[in-house]
mmCIF entry with sequence, helices, sheets and N, C-alpha, C, O atoms, coordinates in Angstrom:
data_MODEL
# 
_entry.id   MODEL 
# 
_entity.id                         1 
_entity.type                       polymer 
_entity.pdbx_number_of_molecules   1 
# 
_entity_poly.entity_id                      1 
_entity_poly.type                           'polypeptide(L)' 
_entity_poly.nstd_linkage                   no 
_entity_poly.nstd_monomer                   no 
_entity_poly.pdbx_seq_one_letter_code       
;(UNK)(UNK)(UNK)(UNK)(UNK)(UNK)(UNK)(UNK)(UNK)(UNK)(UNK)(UNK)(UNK)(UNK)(UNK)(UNK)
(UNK)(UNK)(UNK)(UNK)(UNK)(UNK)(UNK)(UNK)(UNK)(UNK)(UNK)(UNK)(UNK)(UNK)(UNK)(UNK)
(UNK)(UNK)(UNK)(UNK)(UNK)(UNK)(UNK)(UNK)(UNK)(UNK)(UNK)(UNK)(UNK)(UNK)(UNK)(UNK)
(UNK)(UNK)(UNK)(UNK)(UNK)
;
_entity_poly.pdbx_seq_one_letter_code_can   XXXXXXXXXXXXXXXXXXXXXXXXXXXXXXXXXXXXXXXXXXXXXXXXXXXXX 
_entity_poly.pdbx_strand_id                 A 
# 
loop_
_entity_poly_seq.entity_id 
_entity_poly_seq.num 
_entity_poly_seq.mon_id 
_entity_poly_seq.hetero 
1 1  UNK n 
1 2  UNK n 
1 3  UNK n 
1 4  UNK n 
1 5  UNK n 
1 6  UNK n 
1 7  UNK n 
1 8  UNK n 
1 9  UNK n 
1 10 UNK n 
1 11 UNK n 
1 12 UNK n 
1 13 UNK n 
1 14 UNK n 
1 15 UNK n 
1 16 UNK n 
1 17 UNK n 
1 18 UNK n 
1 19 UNK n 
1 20 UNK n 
1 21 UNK n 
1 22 UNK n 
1 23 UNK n 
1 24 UNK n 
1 25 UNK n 
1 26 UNK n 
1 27 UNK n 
1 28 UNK n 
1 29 UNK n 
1 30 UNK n 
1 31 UNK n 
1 32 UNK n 
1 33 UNK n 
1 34 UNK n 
1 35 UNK n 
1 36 UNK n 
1 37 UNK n 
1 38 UNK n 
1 39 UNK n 
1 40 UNK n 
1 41 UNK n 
1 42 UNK n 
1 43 UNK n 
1 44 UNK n 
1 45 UNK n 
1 46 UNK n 
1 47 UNK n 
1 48 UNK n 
1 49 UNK n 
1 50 UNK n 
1 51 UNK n 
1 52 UNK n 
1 53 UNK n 
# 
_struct_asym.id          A 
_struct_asym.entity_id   1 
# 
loop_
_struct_conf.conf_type_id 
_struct_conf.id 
_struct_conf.pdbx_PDB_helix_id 
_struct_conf.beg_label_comp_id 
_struct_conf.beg_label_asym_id 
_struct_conf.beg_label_seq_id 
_struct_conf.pdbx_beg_PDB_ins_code 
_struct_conf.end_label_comp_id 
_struct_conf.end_label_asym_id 
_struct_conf.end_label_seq_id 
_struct_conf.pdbx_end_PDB_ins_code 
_struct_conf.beg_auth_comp_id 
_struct_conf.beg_auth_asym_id 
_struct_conf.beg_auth_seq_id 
_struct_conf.end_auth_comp_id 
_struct_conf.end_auth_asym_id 
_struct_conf.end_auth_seq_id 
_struct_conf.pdbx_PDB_helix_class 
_struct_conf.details 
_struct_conf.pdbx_PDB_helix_length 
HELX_P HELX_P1 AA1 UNK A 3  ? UNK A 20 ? UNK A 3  UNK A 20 1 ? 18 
HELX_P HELX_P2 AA2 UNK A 39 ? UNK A 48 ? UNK A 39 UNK A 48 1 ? 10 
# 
_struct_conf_type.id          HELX_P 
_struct_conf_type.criteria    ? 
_struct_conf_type.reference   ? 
# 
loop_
_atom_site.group_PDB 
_atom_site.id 
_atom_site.type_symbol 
_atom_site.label_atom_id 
_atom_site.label_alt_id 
_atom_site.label_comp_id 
_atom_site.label_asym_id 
_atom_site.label_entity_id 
_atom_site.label_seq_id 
_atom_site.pdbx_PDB_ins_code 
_atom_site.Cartn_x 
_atom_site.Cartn_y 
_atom_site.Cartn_z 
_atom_site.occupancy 
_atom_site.B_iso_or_equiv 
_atom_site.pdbx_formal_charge 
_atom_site.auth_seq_id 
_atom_site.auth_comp_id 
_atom_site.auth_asym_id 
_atom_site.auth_atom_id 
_atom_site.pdbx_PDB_model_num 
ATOM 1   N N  . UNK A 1 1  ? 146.676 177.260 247.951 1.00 0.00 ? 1  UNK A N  1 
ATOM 2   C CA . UNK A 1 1  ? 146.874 176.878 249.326 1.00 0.00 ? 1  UNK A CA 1 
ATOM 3   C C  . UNK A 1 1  ? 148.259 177.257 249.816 1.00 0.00 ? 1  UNK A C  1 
ATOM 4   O O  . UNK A 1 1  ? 148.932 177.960 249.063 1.00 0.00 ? 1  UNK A O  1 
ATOM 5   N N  . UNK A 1 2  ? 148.905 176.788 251.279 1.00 0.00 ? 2  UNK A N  1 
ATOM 6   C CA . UNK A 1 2  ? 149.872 177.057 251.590 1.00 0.00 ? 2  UNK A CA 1 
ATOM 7   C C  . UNK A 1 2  ? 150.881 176.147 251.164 1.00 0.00 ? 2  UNK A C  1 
ATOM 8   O O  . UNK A 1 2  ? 150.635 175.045 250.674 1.00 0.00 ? 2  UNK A O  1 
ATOM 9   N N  . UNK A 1 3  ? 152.329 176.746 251.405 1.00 0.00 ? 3  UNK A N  1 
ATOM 10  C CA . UNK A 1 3  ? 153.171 175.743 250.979 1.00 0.00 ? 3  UNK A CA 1 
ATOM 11  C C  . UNK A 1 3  ? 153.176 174.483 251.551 1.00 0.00 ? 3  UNK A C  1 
ATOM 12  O O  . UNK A 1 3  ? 153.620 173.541 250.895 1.00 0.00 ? 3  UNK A O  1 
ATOM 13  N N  . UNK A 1 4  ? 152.796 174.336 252.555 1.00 0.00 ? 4  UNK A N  1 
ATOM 14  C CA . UNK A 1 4  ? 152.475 172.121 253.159 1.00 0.00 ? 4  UNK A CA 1 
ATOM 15  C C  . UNK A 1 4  ? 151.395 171.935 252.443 1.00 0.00 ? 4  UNK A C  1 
ATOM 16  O O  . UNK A 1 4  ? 151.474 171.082 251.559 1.00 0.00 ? 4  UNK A O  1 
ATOM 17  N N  . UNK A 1 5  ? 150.115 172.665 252.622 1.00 0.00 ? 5  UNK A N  1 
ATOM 18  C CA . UNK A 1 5  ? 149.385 172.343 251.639 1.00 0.00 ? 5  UNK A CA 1 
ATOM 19  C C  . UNK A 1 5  ? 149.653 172.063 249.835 1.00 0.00 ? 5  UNK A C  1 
ATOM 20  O O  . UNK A 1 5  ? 148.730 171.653 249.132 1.00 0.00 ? 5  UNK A O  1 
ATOM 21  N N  . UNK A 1 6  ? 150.281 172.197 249.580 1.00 0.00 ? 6  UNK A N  1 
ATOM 22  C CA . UNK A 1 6  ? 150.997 172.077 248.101 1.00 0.00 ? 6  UNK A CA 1 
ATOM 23  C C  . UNK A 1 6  ? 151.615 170.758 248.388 1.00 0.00 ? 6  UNK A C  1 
ATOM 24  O O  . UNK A 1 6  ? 151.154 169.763 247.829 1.00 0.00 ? 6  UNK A O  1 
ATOM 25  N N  . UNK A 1 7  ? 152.783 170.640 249.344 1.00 0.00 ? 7  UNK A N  1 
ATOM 26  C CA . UNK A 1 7  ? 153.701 169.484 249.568 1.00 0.00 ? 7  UNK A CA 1 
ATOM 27  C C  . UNK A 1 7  ? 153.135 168.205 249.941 1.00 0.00 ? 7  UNK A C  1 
ATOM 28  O O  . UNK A 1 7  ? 153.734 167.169 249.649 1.00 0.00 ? 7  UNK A O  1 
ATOM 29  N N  . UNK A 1 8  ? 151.669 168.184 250.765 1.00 0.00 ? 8  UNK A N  1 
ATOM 30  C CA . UNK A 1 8  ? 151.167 166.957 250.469 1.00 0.00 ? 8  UNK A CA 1 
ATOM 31  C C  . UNK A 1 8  ? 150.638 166.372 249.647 1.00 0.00 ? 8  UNK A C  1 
ATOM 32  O O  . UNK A 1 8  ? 150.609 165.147 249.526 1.00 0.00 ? 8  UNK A O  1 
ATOM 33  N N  . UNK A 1 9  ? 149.879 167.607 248.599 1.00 0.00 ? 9  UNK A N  1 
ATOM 34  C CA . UNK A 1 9  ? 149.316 167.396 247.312 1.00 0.00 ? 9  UNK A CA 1 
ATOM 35  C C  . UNK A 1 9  ? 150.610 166.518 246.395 1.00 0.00 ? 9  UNK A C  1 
ATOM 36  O O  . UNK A 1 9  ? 150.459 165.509 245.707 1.00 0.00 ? 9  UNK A O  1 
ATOM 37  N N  . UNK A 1 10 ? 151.929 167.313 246.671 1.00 0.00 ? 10 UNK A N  1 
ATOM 38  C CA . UNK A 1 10 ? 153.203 166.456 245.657 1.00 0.00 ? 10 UNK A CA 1 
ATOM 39  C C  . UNK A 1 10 ? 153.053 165.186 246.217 1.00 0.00 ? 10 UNK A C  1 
ATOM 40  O O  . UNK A 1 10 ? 152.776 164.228 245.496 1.00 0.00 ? 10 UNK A O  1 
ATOM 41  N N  . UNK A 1 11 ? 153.216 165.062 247.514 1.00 0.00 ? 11 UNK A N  1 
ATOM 42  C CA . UNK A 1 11 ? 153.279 163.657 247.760 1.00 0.00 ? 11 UNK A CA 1 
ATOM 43  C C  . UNK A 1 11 ? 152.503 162.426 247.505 1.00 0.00 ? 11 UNK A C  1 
ATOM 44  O O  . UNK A 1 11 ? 152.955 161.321 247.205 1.00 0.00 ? 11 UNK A O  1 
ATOM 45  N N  . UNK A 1 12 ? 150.375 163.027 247.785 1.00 0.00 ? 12 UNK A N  1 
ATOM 46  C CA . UNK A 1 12 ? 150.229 162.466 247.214 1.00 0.00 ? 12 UNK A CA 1 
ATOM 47  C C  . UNK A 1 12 ? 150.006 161.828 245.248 1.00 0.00 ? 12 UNK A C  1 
ATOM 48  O O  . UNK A 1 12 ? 149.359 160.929 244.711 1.00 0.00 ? 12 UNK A O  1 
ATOM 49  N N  . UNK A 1 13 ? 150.758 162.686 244.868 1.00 0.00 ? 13 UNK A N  1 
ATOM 50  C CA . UNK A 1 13 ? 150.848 162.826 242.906 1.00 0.00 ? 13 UNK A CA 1 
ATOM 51  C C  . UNK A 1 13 ? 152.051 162.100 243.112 1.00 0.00 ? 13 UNK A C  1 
ATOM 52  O O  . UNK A 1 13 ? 152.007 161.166 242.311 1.00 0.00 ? 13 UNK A O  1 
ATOM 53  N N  . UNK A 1 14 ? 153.067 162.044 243.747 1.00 0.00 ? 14 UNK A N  1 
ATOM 54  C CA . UNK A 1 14 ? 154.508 161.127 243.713 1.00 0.00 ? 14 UNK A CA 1 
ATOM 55  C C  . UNK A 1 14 ? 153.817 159.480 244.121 1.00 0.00 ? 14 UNK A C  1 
ATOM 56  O O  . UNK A 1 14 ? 154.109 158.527 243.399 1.00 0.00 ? 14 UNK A O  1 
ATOM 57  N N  . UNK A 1 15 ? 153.235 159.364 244.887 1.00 0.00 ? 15 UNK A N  1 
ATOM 58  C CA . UNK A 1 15 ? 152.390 157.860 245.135 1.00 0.00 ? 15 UNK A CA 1 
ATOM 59  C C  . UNK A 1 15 ? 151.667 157.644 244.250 1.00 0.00 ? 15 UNK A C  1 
ATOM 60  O O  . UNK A 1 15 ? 151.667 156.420 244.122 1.00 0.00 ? 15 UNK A O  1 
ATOM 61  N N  . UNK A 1 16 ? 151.031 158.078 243.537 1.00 0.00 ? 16 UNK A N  1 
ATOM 62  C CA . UNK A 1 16 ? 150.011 157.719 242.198 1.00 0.00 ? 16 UNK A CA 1 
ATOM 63  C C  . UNK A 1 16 ? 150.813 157.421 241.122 1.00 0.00 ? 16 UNK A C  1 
ATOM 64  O O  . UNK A 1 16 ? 150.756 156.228 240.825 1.00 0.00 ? 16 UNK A O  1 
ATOM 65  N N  . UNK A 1 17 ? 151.529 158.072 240.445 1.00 0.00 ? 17 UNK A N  1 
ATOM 66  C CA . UNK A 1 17 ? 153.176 157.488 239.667 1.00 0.00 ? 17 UNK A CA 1 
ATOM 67  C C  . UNK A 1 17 ? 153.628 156.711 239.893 1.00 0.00 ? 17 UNK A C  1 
ATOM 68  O O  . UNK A 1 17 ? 153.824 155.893 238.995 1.00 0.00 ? 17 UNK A O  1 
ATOM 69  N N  . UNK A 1 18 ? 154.108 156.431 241.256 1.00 0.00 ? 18 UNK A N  1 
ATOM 70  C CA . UNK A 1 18 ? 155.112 155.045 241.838 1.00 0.00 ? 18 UNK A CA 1 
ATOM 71  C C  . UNK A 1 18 ? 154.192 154.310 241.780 1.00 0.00 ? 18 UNK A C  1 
ATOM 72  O O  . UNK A 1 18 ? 154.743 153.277 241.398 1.00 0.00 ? 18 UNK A O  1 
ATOM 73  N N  . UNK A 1 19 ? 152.643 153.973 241.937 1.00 0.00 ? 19 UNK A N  1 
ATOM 74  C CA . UNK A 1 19 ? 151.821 152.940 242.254 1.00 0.00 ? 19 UNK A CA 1 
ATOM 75  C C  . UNK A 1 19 ? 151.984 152.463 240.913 1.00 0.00 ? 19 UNK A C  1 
ATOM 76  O O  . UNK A 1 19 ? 152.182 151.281 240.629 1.00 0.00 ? 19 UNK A O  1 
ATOM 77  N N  . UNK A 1 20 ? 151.867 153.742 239.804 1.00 0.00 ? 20 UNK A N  1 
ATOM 78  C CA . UNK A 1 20 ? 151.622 153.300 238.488 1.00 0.00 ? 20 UNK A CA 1 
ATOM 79  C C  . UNK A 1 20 ? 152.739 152.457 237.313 1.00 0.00 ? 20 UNK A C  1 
ATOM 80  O O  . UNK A 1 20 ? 152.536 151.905 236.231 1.00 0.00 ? 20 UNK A O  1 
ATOM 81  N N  . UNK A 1 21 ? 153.893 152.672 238.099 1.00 0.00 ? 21 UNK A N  1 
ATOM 82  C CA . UNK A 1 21 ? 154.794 151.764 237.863 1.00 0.00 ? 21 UNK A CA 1 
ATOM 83  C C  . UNK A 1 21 ? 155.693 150.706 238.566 1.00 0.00 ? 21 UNK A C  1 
ATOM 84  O O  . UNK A 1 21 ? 156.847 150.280 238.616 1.00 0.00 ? 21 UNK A O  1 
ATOM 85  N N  . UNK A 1 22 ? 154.234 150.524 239.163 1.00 0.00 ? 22 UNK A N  1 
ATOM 86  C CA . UNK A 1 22 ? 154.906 149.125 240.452 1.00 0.00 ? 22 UNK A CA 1 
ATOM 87  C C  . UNK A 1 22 ? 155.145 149.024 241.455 1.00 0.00 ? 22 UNK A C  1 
ATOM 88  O O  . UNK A 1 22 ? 155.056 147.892 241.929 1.00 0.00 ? 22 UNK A O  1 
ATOM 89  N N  . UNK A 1 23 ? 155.607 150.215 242.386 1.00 0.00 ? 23 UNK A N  1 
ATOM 90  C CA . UNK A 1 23 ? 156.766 150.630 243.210 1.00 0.00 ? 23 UNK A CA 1 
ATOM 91  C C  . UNK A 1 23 ? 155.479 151.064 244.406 1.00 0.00 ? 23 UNK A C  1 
ATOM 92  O O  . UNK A 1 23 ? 154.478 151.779 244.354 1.00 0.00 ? 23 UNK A O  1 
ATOM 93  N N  . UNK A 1 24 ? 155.984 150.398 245.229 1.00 0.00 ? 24 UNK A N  1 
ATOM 94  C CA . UNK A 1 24 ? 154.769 150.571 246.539 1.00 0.00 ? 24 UNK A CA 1 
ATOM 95  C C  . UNK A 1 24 ? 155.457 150.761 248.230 1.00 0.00 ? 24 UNK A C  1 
ATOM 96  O O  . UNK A 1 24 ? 154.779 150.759 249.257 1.00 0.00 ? 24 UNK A O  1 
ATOM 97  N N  . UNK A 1 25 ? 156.697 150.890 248.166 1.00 0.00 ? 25 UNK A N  1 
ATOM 98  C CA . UNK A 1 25 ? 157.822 151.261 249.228 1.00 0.00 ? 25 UNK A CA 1 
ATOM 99  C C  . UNK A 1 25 ? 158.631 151.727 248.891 1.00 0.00 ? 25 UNK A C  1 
ATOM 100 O O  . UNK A 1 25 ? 159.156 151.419 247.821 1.00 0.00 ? 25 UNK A O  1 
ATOM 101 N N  . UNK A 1 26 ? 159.103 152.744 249.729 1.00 0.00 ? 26 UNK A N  1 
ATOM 102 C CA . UNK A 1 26 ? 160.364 153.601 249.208 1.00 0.00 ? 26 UNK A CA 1 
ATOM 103 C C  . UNK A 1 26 ? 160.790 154.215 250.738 1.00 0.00 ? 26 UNK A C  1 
ATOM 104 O O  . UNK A 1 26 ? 160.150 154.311 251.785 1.00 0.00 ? 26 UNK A O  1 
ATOM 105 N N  . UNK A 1 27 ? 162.558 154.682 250.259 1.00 0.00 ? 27 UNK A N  1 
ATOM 106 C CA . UNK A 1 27 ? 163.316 154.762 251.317 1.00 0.00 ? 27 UNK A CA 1 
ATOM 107 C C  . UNK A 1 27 ? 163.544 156.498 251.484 1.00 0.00 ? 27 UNK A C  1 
ATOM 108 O O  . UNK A 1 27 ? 164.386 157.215 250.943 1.00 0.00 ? 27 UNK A O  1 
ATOM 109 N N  . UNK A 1 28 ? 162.381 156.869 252.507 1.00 0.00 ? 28 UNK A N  1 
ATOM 110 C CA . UNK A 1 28 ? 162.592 158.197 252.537 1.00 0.00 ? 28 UNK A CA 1 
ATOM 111 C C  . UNK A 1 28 ? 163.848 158.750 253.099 1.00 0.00 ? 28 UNK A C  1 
ATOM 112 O O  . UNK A 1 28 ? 164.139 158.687 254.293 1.00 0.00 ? 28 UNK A O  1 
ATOM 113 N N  . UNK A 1 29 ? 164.619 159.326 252.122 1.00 0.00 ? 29 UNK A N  1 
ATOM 114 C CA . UNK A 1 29 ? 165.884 160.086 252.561 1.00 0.00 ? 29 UNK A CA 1 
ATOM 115 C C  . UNK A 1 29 ? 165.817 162.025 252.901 1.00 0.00 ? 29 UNK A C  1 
ATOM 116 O O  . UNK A 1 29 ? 165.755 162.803 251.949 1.00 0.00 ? 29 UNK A O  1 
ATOM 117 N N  . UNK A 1 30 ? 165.839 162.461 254.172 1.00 0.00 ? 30 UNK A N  1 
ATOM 118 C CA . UNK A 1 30 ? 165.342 163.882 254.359 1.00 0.00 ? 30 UNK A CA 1 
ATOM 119 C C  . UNK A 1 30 ? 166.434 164.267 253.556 1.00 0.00 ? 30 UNK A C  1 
ATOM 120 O O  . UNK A 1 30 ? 166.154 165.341 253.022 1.00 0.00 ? 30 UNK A O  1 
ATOM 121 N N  . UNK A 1 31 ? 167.746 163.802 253.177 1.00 0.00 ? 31 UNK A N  1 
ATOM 122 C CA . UNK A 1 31 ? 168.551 164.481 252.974 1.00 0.00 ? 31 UNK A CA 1 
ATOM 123 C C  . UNK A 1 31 ? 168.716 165.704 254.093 1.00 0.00 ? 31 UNK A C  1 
ATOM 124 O O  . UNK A 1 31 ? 168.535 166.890 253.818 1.00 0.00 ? 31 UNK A O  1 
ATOM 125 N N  . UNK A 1 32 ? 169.064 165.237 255.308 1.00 0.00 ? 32 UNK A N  1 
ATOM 126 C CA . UNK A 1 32 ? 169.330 166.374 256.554 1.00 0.00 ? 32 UNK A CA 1 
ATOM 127 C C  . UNK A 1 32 ? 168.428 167.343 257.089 1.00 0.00 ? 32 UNK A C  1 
ATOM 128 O O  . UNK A 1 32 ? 168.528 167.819 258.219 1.00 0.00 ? 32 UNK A O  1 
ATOM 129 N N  . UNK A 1 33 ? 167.458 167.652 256.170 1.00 0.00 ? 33 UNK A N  1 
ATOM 130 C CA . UNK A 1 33 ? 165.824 168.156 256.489 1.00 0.00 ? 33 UNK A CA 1 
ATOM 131 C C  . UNK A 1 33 ? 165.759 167.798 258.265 1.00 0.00 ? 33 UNK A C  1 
ATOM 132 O O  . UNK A 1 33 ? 166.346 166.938 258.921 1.00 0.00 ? 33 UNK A O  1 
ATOM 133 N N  . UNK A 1 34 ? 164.903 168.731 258.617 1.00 0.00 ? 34 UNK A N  1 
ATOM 134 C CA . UNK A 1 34 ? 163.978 167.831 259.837 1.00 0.00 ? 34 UNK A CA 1 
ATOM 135 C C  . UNK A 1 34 ? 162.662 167.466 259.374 1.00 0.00 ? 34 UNK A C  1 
ATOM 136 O O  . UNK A 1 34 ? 162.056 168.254 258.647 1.00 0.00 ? 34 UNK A O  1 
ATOM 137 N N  . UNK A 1 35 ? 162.205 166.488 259.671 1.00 0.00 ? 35 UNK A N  1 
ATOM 138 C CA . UNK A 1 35 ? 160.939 166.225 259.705 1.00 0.00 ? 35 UNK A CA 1 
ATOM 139 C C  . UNK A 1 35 ? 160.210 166.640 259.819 1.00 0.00 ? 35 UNK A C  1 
ATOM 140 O O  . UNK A 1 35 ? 159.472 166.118 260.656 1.00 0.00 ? 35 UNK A O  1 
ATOM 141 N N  . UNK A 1 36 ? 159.771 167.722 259.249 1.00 0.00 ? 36 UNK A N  1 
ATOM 142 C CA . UNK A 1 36 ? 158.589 169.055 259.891 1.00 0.00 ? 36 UNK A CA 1 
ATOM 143 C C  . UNK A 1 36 ? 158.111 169.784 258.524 1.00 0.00 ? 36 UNK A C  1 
ATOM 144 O O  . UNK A 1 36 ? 158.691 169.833 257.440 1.00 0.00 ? 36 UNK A O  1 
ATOM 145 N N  . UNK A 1 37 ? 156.931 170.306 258.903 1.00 0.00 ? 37 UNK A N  1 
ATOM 146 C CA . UNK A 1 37 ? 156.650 171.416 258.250 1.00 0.00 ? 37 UNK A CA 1 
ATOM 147 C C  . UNK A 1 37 ? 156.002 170.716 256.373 1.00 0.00 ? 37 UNK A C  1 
ATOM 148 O O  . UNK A 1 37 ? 154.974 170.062 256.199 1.00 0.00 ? 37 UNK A O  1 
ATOM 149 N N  . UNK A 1 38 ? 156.941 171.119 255.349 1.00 0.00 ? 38 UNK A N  1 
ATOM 150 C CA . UNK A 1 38 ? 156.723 170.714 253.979 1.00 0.00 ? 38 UNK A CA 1 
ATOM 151 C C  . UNK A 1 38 ? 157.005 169.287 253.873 1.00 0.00 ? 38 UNK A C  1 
ATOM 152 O O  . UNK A 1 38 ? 156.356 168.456 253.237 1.00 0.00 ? 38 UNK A O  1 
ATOM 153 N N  . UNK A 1 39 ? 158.314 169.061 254.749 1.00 0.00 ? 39 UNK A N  1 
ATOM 154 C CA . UNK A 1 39 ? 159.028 167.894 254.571 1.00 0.00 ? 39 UNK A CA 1 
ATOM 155 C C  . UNK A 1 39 ? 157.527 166.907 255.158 1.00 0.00 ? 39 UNK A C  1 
ATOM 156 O O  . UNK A 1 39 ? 156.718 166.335 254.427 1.00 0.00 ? 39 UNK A O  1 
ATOM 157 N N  . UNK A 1 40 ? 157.525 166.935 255.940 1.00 0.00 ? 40 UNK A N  1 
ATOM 158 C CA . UNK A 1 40 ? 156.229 166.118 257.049 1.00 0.00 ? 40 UNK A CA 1 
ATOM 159 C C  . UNK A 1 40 ? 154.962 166.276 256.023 1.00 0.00 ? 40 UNK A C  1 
ATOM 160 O O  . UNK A 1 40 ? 154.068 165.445 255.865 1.00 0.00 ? 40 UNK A O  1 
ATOM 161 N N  . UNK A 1 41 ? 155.051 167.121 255.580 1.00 0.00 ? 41 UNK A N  1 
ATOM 162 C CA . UNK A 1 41 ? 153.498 167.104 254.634 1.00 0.00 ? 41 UNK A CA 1 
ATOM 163 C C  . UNK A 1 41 ? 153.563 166.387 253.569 1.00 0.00 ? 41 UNK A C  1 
ATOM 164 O O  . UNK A 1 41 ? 152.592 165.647 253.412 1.00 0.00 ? 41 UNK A O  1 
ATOM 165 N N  . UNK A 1 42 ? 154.693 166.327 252.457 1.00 0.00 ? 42 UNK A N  1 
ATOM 166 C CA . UNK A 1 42 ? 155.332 165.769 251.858 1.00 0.00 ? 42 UNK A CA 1 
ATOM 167 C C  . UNK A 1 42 ? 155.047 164.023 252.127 1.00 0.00 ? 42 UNK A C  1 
ATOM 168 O O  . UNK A 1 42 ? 154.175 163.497 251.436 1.00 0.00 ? 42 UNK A O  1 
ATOM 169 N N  . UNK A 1 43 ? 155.539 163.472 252.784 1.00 0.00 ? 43 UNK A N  1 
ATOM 170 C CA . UNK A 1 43 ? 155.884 161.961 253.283 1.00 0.00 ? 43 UNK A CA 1 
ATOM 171 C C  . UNK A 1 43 ? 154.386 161.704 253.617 1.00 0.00 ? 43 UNK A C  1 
ATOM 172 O O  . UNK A 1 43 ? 153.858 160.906 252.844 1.00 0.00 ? 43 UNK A O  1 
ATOM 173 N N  . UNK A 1 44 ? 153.536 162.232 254.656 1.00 0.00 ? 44 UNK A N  1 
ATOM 174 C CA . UNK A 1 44 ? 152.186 162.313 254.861 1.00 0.00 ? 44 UNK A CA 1 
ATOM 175 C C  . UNK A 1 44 ? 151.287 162.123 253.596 1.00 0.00 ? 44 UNK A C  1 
ATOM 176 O O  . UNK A 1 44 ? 150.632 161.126 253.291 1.00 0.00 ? 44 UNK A O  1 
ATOM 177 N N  . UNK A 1 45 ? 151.407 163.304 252.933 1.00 0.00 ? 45 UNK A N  1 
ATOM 178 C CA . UNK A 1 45 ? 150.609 162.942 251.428 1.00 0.00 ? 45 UNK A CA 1 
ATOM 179 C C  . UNK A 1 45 ? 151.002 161.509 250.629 1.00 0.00 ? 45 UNK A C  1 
ATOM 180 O O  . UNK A 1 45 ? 150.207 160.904 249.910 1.00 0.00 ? 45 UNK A O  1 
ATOM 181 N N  . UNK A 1 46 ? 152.255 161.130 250.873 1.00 0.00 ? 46 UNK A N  1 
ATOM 182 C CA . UNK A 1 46 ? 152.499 160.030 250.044 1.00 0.00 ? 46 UNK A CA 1 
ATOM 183 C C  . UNK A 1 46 ? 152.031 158.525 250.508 1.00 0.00 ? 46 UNK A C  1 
ATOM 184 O O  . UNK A 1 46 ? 151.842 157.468 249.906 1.00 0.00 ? 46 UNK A O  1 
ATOM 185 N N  . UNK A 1 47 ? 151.914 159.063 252.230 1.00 0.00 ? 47 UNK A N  1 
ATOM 186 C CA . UNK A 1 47 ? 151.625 157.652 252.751 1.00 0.00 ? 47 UNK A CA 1 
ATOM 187 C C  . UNK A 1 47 ? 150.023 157.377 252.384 1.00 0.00 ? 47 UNK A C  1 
ATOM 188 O O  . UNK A 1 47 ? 149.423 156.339 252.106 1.00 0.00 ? 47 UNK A O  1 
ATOM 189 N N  . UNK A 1 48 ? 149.735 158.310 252.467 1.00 0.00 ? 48 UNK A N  1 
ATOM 190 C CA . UNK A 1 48 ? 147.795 158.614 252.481 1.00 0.00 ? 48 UNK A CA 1 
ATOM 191 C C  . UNK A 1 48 ? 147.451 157.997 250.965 1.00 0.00 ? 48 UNK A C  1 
ATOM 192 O O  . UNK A 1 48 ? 146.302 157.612 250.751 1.00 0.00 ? 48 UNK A O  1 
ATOM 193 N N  . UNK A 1 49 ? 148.826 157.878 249.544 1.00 0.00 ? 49 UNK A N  1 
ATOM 194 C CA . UNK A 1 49 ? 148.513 157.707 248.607 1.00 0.00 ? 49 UNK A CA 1 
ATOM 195 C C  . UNK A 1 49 ? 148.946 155.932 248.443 1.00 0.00 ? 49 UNK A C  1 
ATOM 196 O O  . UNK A 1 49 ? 148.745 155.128 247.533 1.00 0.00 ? 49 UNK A O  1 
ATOM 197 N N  . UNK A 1 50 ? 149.581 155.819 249.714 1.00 0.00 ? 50 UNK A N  1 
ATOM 198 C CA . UNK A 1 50 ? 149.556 154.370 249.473 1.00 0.00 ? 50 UNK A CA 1 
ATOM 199 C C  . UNK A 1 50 ? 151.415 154.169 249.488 1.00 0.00 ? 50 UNK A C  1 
ATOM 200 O O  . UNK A 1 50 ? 151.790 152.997 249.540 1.00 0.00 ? 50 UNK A O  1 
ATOM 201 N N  . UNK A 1 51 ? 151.950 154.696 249.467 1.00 0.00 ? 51 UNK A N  1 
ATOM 202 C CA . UNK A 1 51 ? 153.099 154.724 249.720 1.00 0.00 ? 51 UNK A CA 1 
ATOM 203 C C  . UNK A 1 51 ? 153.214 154.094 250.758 1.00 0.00 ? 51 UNK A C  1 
ATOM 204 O O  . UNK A 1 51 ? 152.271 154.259 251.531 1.00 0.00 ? 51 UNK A O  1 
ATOM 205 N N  . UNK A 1 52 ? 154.371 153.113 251.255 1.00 0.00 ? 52 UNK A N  1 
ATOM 206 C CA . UNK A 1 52 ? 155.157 152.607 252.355 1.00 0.00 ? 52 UNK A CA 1 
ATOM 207 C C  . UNK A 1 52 ? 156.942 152.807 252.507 1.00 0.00 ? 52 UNK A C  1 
ATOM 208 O O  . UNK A 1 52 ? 157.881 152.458 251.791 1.00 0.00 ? 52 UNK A O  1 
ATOM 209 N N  . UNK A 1 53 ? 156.855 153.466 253.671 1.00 0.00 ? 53 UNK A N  1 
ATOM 210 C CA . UNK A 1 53 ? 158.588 154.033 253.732 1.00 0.00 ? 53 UNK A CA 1 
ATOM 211 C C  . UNK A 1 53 ? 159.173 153.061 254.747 1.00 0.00 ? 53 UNK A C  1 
ATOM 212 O O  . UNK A 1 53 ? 160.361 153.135 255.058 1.00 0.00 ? 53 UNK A O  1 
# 
């Protein structure tokens, strides 16, 4: 797939880990990023996995 397509897939595999060791909110830092694009797909996949930012 494309690269967002990849980056939501990480995100949601980063929420399945954190679920799996407890952790069910987290403090998304772009580190200066904009919100767009990988970054946005990224955070998206994680919320979809249950993640809360």
């Amino acid at each position: 797939g494309t690269k967002s397509d990849k980056s939501y897939q990480v995100g949601q595999g980063l929420a399945k880990l954190a679920a799996a060791k407890g952790i069910t909110e987290v403090c998304f830092d772009r580190g200066g990023y904009l919100y767009h694009g990988r970054v946005k797909q990224l955070a998206e996949g994680a919320r979809e996995g249950g993640l809360k930012f």
